[in-house]
N, C-alpha and C positions, 0 to 999 in steps of 0.2 A: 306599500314599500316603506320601509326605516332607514331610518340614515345610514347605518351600515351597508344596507343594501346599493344605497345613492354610491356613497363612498368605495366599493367592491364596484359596483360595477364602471367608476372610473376610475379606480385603477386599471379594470381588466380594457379598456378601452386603450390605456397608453400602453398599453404591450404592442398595439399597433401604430399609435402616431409616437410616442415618445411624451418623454414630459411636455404639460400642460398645467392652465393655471387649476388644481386642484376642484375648489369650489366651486366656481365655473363648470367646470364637467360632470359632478356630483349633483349640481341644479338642474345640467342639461337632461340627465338620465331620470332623475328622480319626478314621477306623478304629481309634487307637489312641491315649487320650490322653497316654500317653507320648511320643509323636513334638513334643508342645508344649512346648519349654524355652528359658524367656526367654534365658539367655545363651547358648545356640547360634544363637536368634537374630540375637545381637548380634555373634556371630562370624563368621553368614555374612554380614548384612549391612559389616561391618569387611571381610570379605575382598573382597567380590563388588567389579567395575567397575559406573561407571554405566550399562552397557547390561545388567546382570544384570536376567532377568523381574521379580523378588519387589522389588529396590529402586525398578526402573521402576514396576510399581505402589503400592508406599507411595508416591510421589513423585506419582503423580498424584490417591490418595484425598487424602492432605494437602494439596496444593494444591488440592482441589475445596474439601474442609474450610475451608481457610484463607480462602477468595475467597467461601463462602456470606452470602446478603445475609443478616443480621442477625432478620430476621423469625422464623425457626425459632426453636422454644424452647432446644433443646440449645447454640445459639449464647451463652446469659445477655447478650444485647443488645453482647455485643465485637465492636467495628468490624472488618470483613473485612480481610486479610492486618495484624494487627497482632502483637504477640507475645502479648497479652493474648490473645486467639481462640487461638491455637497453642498459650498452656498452658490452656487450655479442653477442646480435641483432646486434650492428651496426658493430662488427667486421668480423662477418658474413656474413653483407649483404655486407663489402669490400668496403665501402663511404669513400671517401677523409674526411678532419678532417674539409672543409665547410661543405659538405653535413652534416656530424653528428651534427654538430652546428646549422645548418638551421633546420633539425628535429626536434630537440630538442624543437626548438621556436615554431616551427608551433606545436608538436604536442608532449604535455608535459606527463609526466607518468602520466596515469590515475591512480586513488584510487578509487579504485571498491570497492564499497560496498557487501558483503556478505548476503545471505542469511541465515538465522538464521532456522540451521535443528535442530528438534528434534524427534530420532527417534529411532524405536528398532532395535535388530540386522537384521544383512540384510546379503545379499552374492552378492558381488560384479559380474557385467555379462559384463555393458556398457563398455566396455572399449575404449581410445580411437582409437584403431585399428578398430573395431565395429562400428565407427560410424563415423570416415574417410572411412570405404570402402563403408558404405550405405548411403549417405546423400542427395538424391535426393531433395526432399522437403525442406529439412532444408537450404539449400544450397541455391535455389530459395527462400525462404524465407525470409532469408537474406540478402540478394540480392539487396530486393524490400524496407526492410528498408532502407539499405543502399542509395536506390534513394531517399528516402522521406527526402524533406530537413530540416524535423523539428528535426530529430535525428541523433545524430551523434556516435561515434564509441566506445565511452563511455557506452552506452546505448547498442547496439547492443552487445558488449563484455559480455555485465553485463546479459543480455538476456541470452546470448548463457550460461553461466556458470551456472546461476540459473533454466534456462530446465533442462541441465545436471543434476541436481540434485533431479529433480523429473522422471526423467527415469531411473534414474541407481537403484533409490529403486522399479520399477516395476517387475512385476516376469518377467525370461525371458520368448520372447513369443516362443522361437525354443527347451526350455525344455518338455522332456519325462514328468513330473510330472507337475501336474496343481497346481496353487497356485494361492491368490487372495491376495494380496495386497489394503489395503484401506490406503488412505492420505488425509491430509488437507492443504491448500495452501490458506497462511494468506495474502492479499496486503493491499495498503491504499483504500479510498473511489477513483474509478477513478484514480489509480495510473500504470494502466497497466494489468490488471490479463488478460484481453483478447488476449494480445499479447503473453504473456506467457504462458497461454493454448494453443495458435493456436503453438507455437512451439515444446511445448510438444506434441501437433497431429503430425506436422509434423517429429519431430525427432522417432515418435511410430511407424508410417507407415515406417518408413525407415527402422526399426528395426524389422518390420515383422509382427508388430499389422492391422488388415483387418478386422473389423467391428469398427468405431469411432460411438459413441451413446453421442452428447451434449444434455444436459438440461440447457435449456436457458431460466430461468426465468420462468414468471408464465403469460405475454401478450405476443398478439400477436406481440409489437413493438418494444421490447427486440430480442423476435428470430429473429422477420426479421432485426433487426441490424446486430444480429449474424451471421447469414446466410450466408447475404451479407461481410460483411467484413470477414469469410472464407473462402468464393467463390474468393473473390479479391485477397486476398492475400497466399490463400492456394491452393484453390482447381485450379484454373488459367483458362483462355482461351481456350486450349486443351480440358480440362475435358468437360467443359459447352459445347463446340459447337459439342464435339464426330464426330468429320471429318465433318463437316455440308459444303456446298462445298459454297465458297463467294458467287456464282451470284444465289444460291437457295434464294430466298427472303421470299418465304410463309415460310421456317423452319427455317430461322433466325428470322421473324418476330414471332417463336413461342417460342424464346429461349428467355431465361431469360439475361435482362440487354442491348442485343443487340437493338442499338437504343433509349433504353430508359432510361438509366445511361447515365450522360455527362460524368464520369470517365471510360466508358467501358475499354477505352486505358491505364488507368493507371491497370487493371487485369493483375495479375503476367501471363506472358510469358514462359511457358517453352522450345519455341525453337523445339521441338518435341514432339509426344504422349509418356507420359513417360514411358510407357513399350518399348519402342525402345530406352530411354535414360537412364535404370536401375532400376528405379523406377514402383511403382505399379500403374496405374490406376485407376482414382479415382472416382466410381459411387455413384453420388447425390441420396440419396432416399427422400428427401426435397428438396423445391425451395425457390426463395427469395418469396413469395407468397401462397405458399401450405406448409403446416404444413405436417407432415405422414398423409397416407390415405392408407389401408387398400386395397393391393397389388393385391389381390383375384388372376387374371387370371395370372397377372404378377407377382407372387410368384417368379419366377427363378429370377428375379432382386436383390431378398435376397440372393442369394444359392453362394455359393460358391465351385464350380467344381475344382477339382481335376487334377491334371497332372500325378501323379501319383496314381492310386487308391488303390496301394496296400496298400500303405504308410498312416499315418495319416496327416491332412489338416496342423497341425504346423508342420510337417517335413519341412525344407529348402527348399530340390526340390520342395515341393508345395507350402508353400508361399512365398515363392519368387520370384512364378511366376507368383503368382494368386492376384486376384483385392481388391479393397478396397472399402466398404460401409459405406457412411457416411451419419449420418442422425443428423440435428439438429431439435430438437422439445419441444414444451412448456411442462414446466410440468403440463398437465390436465389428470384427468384422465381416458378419452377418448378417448386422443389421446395414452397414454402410454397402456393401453388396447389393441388398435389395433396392436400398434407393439409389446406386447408379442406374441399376438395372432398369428402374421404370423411368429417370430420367431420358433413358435412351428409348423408350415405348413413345411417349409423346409429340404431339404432330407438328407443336410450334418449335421453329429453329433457336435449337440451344444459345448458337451466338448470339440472337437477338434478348436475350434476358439477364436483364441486370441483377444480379444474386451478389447477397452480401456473407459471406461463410465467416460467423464466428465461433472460434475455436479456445472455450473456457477449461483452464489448464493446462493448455496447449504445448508446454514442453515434457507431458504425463503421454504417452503412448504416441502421439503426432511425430512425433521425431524420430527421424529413420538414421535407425541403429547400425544397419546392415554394415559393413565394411568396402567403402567403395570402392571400385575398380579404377582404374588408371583411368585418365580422361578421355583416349582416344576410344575407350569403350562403355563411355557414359549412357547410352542408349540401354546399353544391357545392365546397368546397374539392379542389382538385387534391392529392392526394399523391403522394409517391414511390415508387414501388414495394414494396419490404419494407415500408417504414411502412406501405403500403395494406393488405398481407395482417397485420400485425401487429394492424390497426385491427378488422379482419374478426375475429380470432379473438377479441379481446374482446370485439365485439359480440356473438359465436355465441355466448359464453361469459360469461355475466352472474356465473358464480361464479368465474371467473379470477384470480387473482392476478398481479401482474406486476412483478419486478422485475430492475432492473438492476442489472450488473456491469461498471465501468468503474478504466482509474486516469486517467483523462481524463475529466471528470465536465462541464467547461463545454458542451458541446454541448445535453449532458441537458438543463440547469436554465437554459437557453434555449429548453427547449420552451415553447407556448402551456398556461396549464395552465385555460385554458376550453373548449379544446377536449376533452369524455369522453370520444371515442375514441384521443385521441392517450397516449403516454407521459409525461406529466411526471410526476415523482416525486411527486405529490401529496401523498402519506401521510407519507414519511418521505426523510431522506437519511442514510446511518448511513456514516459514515469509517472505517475499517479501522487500526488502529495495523499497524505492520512487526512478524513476529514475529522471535522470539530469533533471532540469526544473519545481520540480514537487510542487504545490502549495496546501500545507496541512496547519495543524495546526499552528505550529508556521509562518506562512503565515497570521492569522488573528489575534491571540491571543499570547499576551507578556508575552508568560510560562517565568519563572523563571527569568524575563528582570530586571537587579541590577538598574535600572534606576528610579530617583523620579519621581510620577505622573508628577507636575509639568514642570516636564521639560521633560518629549515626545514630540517627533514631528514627522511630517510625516516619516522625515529622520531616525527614530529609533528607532518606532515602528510600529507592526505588527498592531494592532489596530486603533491608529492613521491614517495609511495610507489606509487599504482597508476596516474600519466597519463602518458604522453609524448606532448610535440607532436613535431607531423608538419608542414613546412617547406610552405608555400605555394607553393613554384616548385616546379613539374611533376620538371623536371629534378633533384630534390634526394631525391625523395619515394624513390625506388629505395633510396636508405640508408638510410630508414623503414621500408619495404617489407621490407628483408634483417633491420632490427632486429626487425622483427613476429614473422617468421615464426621466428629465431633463438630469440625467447623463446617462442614456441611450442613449439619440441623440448626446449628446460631444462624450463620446466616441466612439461611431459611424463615428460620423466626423473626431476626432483622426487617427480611422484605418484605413477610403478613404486616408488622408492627407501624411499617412504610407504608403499606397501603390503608391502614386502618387510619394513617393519619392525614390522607390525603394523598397520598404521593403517588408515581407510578402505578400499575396494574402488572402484577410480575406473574404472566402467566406461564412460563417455565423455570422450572429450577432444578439444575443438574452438576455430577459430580463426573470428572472422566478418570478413567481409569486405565491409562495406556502404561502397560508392562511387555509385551511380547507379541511379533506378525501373528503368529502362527495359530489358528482356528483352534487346532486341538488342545492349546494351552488355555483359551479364554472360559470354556465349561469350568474346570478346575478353578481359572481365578476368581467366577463369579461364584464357587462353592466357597473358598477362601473370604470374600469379601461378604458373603451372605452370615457366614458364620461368627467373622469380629463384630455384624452387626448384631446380632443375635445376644451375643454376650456381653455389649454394652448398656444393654439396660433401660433402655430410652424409655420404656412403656413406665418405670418406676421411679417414683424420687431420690433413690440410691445412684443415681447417676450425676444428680444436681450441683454436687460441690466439685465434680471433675468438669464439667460444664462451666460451671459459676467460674473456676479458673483460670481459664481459656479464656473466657468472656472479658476478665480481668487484665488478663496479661497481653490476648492477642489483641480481639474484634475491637475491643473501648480506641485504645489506643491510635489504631491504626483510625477509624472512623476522625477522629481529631484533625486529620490531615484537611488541608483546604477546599479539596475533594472528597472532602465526606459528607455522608448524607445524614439524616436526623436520626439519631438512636436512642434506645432506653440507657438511661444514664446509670441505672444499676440491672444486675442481673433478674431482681428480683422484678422489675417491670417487664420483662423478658419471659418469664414463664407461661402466663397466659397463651403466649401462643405458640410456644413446644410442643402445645400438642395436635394442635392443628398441623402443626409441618411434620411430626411422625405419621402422622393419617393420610396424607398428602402421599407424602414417601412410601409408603406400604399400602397406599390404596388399591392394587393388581394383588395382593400378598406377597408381594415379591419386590423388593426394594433397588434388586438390581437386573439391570436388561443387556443383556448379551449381541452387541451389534456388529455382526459380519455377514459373510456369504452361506452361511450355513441356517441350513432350515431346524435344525432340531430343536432349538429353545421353543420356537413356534408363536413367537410373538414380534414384529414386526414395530421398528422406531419409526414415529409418523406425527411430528410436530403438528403441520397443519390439523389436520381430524382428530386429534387429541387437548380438549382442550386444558389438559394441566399435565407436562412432563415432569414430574418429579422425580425424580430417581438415579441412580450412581448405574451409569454406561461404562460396560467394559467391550474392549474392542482392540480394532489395530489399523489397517491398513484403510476401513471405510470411514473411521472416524479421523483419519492420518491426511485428511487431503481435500478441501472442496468442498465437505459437505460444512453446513455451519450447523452448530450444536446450541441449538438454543438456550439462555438462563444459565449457561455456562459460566458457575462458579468456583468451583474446586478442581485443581486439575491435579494429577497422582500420576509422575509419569516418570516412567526407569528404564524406556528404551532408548539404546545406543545406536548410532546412524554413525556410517564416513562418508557422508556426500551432503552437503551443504545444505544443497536444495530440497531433499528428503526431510532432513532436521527443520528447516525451517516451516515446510507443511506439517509437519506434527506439532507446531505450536497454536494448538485451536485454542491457548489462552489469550491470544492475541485479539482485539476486535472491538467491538461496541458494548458498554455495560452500563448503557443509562440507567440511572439510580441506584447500580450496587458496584460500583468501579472500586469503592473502598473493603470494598468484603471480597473482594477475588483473592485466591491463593493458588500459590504454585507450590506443589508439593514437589523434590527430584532432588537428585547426587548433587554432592559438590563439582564432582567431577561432570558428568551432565548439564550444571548451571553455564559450568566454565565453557565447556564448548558451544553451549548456544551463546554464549558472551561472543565469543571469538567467528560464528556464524554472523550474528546480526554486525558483528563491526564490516565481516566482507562486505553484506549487505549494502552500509551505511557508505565505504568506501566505495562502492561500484555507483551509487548514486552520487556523490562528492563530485566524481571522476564527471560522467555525464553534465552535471550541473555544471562544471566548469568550463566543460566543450560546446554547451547548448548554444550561446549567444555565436551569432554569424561571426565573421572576420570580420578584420577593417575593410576586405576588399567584397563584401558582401554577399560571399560562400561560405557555405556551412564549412565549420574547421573541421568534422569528421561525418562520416557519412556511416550508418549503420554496418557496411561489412567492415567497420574499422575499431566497430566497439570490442572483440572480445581482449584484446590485451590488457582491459583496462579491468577485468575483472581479477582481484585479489584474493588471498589465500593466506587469512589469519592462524590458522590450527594445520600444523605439519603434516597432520594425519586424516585432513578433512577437505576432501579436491571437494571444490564447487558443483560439480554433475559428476554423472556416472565417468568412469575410465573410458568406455568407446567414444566416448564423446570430447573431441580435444582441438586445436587450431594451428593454425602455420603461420600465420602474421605472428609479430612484435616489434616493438617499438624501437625504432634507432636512436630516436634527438626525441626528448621532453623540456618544454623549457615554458612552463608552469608557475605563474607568480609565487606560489608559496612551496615547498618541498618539505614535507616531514616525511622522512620515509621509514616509521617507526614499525612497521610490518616484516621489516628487509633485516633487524639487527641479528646477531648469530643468539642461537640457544644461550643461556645462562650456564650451562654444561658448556657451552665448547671453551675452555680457557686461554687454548691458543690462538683462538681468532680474537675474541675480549681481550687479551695480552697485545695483541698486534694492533689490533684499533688503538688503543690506548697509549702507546708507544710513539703512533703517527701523532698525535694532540701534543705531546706533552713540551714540543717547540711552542707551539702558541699560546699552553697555560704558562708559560714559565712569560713570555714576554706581556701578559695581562696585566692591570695595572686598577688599583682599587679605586671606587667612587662611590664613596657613602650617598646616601640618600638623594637617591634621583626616583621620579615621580611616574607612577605607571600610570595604566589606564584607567585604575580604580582610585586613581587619588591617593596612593599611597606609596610612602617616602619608602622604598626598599636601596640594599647597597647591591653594587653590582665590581663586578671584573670585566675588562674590557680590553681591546687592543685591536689594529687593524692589519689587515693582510693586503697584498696583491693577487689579483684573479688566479696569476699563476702561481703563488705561494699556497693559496687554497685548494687549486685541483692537485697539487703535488701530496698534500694531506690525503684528501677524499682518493685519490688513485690508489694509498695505501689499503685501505680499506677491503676485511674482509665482510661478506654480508650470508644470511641465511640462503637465499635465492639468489644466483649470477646474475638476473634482469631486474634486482630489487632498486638499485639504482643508476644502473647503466647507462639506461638513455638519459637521465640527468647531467651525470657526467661528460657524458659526450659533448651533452649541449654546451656545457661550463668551457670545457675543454677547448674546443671549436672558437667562443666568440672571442669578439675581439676587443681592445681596450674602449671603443668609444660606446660602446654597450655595456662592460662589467670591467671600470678597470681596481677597484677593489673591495676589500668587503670591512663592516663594523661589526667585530666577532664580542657580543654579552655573554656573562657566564651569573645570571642570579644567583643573589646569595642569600640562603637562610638565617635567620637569626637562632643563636644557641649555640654556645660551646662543643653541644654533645653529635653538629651536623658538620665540625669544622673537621677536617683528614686533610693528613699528604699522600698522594698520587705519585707513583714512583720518585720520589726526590721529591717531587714541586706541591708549596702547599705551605700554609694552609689556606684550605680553600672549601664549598657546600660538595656534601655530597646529598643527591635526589633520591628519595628510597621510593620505589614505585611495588606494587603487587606481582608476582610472577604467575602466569597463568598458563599450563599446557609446557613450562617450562620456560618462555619466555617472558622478559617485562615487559609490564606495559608501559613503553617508555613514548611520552606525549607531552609536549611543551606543557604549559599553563598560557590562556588565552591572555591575563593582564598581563604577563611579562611579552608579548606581542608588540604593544603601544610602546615598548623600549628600541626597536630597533625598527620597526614597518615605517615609521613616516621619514625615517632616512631614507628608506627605499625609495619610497613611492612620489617623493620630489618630482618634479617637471624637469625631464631631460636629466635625472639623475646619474649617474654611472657606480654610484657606491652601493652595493646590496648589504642587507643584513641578516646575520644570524645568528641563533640562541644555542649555546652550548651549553649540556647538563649532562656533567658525573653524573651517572645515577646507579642504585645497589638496592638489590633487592630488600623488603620489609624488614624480614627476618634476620638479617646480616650482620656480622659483629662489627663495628666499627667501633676502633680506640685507637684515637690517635694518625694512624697510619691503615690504607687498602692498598689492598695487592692488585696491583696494572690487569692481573689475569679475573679480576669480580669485579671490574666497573665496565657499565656499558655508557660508552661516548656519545647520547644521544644529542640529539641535533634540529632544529627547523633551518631554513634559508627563506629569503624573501629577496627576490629579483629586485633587482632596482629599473627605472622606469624605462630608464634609455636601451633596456636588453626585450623590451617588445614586441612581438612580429609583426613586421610590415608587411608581411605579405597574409596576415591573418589567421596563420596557422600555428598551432601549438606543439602540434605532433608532427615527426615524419615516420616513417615506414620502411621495412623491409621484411625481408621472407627467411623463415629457416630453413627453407629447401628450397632454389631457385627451379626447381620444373615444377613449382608447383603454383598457384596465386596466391597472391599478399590477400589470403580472404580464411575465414575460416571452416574447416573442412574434418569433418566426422573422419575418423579413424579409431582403429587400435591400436 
């Protein structure tokens, strides 16, 4: 044994008692207590990198440490990740006052991000007693992240907390009473949802869940993702080979992955058959190849026998002891047929089997479209298809669980949620934060970036450094087309040149190529795209100087960014390995692969058993949703979407790109850029919303309960509804009365003049009675002049009631609330109007003036009209006083970029933009933020599929 070992194996000891004095426990474990010496310790962990085992595990006990809730005794009541809890940990674990020093550096208090629950009441079961004493799987799971060196213990922490939280809302599976629980589980595009459902299986089995039913998408090249990376990482090597003895060759050569995965070695290891290690045993009724198939003679393979027979199948004695059936399968409807079919073959009582049903992309086919019938004939309601068989196995299955996995979540929480058999997330809807590393929206788009166009650069903004548009005339697109693929082969060479110097192992590298759904178009564009590569020349040094330029202008540059990785500092260090990544690229002779339903190309995309994908994917609808496209770094994409949620699955530039984050591009329209802008803001504002509503009331119930989310989903782009059209709801919102109010989504088009006319008419009583005060001091420490003057609650809603807006509910329920209180809650407001410096920002506004006008970008036609966070700290700590009654808000002229201002604007080209901040005394006492009502009373304040 070595000290590492000493040191590993007491960490892995306090996973079950909790911290303990370090050393001590490292002596207890270790063959020789000599091998225990604190500064060699401190020597290995000084020398070691952070993918060494021993500091990877300090880093993940600490951080479990650090994020424990408060409850436990050893914690003395210090708030989780503070420094206060971390000298708590290190007194414990009894480190010299180097060691605590040294830890600290290495491995700083993490800020774990939260998951955003909202949900109805529940009865607490998980506890963690519960799930320290059964963590077979979870345990091995974790484990196996823990080796993978692209995540570190930040991540793993954040994991482990956010399963917790969609298991502890499942019913328990060892309760007398059956109960079903349905949930939603929101992530980003590609931000992990598969990690965090394979935890939720693994933590569910542990917990005594014994039939696992995934739905994995709607192809065959989704599940067999899925499959395979549950078999890897969950189901392990034991399961798969079922005691297959090494030197049997014909039953290995019949087992899956054996021999034919170059990663076999990396399938989690359990060390023994985990029924001999605590755990339940895990039977595949899928393969990475075989979808379900229809059991007939091998019925018993479902069954779930008894140890007990007097007893019911969820008593403890029996599943505790008894096995696990896991079956991942597409959603078609003939496959889900057959496995009702044998579910109803089997001789143990369905009610008794605790079954966890998770459904990955769950608002993709799962959601029943049909047009439903008046209530009084809900029995006969028409469904869709999958929705039908999904219906079916809840009803066979009264102990089921069921939850979904989506990052397209409107479809869901427009289910009807009176109907029992259907999906609505009833229970819970639980939001996913991104983890470390993770490259979303503000990754390509400079949301809310206080920076002049002018002056972006690679170095500081998101657009700058990984978009280029692509030229709307057909005829132009060829030069786009030669840029795409050009930065395809750099940075390709980048990541040989990476690896040669250490760095990552980049064993995929791909370019996507999304132009058009339609199958019959993709032949053509891989002839198209086969042929611009053909005529650039890569095999010749005649390409070099058009290369060498790019290299100049784009790749350098952008690499510079804080998040860039090590590159050659000129082009000419860069050549050596051009030609390895042309060799690479063309190693099939064929540099681009054709990914749909169609068999004709005749070559099949297959990440795992391929150990190097190199090559530019042209595709649509299979590459458009679910599946993850590995090495994904060039994306070339010109298709148009009107449904939100569609658009947002087609951004497979979204996701993890350890070691090459700095070399991603997006290639696409202006117009295209824009609406995914105006997508990811729905996005960001329907999580805003959630986040706001998450924390309970004062009177200690949840302020909204999942059938009351869908009002709160927004609609940036006029022309882009968040789900399909049959998909729609009947709640809205009556009273909102929301600490902060920007309701910058709601303003009228730039085009309507007569409603910007009329807004602007309503203000111009309150610019005129404004009054100037040079240099007062914002948030950032800086002296800015502002205009200023105050109102009575009722002189303010007499403005605001002017008001025309894009959407009639854009601020409605605002207003109502305003409307409604009363003086000892809001009895008036401190109205700031910032002001710019420079003669050339000073205009009069109908008569009154001079005064700043806000020139914002127009997008889709409107502005984006959005306070500035430092001019906040001017008017919010009025508000938010103790027992305040005075609220405040920011008021901004604002006019579009492009706009001619001299002198004087015209009332009909300024938008009256606006924030408000409640003041403190207008708070609900009764806890709630929202009220409710219905657009049609015969129907429920719930949301409900229609046309």
């Amino acid at each position: 044994m070595t000290l590492v070992d000493a040191y590993l194996g007491a960490l892995k000891m306090m996973e079950i008692t909790g911290p303990r004095s370090l050393h001590q426990t490292a002596a207890f474990i270790a063959t020789s207590p000599e091998l225990v010496e604190e500064d060699e310790l401190r020597a290995h962990l000084a020398a070691a990198d952070p993918n060494d085992e021993l500091r990877r595990a300090l880093s993940l006990r600490l951080a479990t440490f650090d994020h424990h809730p408060e409850d436990a005794a050893w914690t003395e009541d210090t708030a989780p990740n503070t420094r206060a809890r971390r000298e708590v940990v290190l007194r414990i674990f009894d480190v010299e006052e180097a060691t605590a020093v040294l830890l600290g550096d290495l491995i700083p208090i993490a800020n774990l991000d939260e998951p955003i629950v909202i949900a109805d009441k529940w009865t607490p079961w998980y506890t963690e007693n519960i799930k320290r004493s059964r963590e077979f799987y979870w345990q091995h799971y974790s484990e196996s992240l823990l080796a993978a060196p692209h995540l570190g213990a930040k991540a793993i922490t954040t994991l482990d907390k956010a399963t917790d939280r969609v298991v502890e809302r499942l019913a328990n599976p060892t309760a007398p009473e059956a109960y079903q629980a349905k949930g939603l589980v929101v992530g980003y595009v590609q931000s992990g949802k598969t990690a965090n459902f394979t935890g939720v299986i693994a933590k569910a089995i542990d917990a005594g869940y014994r039939l696992i039913i995934v739905l994995s998408g709607t192809t065959d090249l989704l599940r067999t993702q899925t499959q395979r990376r549950l078999d890897m990482e969950l189901v392990g090597q034991e399961n798969i080979l079922r005691g297959i003895k090494p030197d049997d060759e014909a039953a290995l050569d019949a087992t899956d992955y054996v021999g034919a995965d170059p990663e076999w070695d990396r399938f989690v290891r359990h060390g023994v058959r985990p029924s001999d290690g605590g755990g339940s045993d895990l039977y595949r009724l899928t393969k990475k190849s075989f979808d379900y198939k229809s059991l007939e003679l091998g019925i018993s393979a479902l069954d779930f026998p008894k140890r007990e027979r007097h007893l019911p199948f969820f008593h403890p004695d029996n599943l505790f002891a008894g096995n696990t059936r896991l079956a991942v399968v597409k959603k078609n409807s003939g496959v889900l047929r057959k496995l009702v079919a044998d579910l109803n073959k089997i001789t143990t009582r369905l009610e008794e089997v605790p079954t966890l049903i998770i459904d990955d992309e769950s608002d993709q086919a799962s959601v029943n479209t049909s047009k439903p019938k008046p209530l009084s004939t809900e029995a006969k309601k028409k469904r869709s298809a999958i929705n039908h068989h999904i219906a079916e196995l809840l009803r066979m299955l009264p102990r089921a669980q069921y939850v979904g996995y989506t990052a397209t979540p409107f479809a869901n929480v427009f289910i009807d949620p009176n109907d029992a058999e259907d999906i609505f997330p009833k229970n819970f809807l639980i939001a996913l934060p991104p983890g470390p590393g993770y490259m979303g929206a503000r990754d390509f788009h400079d949301l809310n970036l206080d920076i002049p166009l002018d002056e972006r650069t690679e170095e500081n903004s998101a657009q700058k450094a990984h978009v280029r548009i692509v030229s709307e005339e057909e005829q132009e697109q060829s030069a786009n087309l030669q840029g795409a693929l050009d930065t395809f082969v750099l940075t390709g060479a980048v990541k040989l040149y990476r690896e040669s110097r250490g760095h990552d192992t980049f064993r995929h590298h791909t370019m996507l190529y999304h132009v058009a759904m339609q199958k019959d178009a993709h032949r053509e564009q891989r002839a198209k795209v086969k042929e611009m590569w053909d005529r650039s020349g890569y095999r010749s040094a005649a390409c070099f100087e058009r290369l060498r330029d790019l290299y100049d202008k784009d790749i350098l540059p952008v690499t510079r960014r804080p998040d860039g990785g090590e590159t050659p500092s000129t082009f000419d260090e860069l050549v050596p390995f051009i030609g390895d990544t042309i060799n690479r690229i063309e190693k099939t002779g064929h540099p681009v692969l054709v990914v749909n339903s169609d068999k004709i190309e005749g070559e099949e995309l297959d990440f795992s058993t391929d150990p190097h994908v190199w090559r530019v994917l042209v595709g649509g609808n299979k590459l458009a949703r679910g599946f993850t496209v590995e090495g994904l770094t060039v994306s070339y994409y010109l298709r148009q979407s009107r449904q939100a949620d569609t658009m947002m699955q087609m951004g497979r530039w979204f996701g993890y790109r350890t070691g090459y984050r700095d070399l991603v591009r997006l290639y696409t329209t202006q117009a295209l850029y824009d609406d995914f802008e105006d997508v990811c803001q729905d996005e960001e504002f329907f999580r805003d919303e959630l986040r706001q509503y998450a924390p309970l009331g004062a009177n200690g119930e949840p302020q909204i309960t999942p059938s009351q989310i869908p009002p709160l989903v927004a609609q940036h782009h006029p022309k882009i509804r968040p789900t399909a059209a049959n998909k729609m709801y009947n709640a809205r919102v009556e009273q909102r009365r929301t600490p902060m109010k920007e309701p910058s989504s709601g303003y009228p088009l730039i085009s309507d003049g007569t409603s910007l006319q009329d807004n602007t008419q309503a203000f111009l009583p309150l610019l005129s009675s404004a009054v100037d005060h040079p240099e007062v001091i914002d948030l950032d420490g800086r002296p800015v002049n502002v205009l200023s003057t105050q109102l009575t609650n009722e002189e303010l809603v007499s403005i605001l009631s002017q008001l025309h807006w894009a959407k009639e509910d854009s601020f409605r329920p605002d207003l109502n609330f305003l409307r409604q209180a009363k003086p000892d809650a809001i009895a008036d407001w401190h109205v700031v109007l910032p002001q710019l410096k420079g003669q050339d920002t000073q205009v009069v506004i109908g008569g009154v003036g001079p005064l700043s006008v806000h020139r914002r970008r127009v997008i889709n036609g409107k502005l984006q009209a959005k306070s500035q966070p430092a001019d906040r700290s001017l008017v919010q700590p009025i508000a938010n006083r103790a027992g305040s009654t005075r609220g405040g808000m920011l008021l901004y002229p604002m006019a579009p970029k492009d706009a001619t201002v001299q002198g004087e604007l015209s009332t009909s080209e300024v938008v009256m933009a606006f924030t408000l901040f409640l003041p403190q005394a207008s708070g609900a006492t009764d806890g709630k933020l929202i009220t409710w009502t219905t657009k049609d009373d015969s129907l429920p304040s719930y949301a409900l599929v229609s046309r």
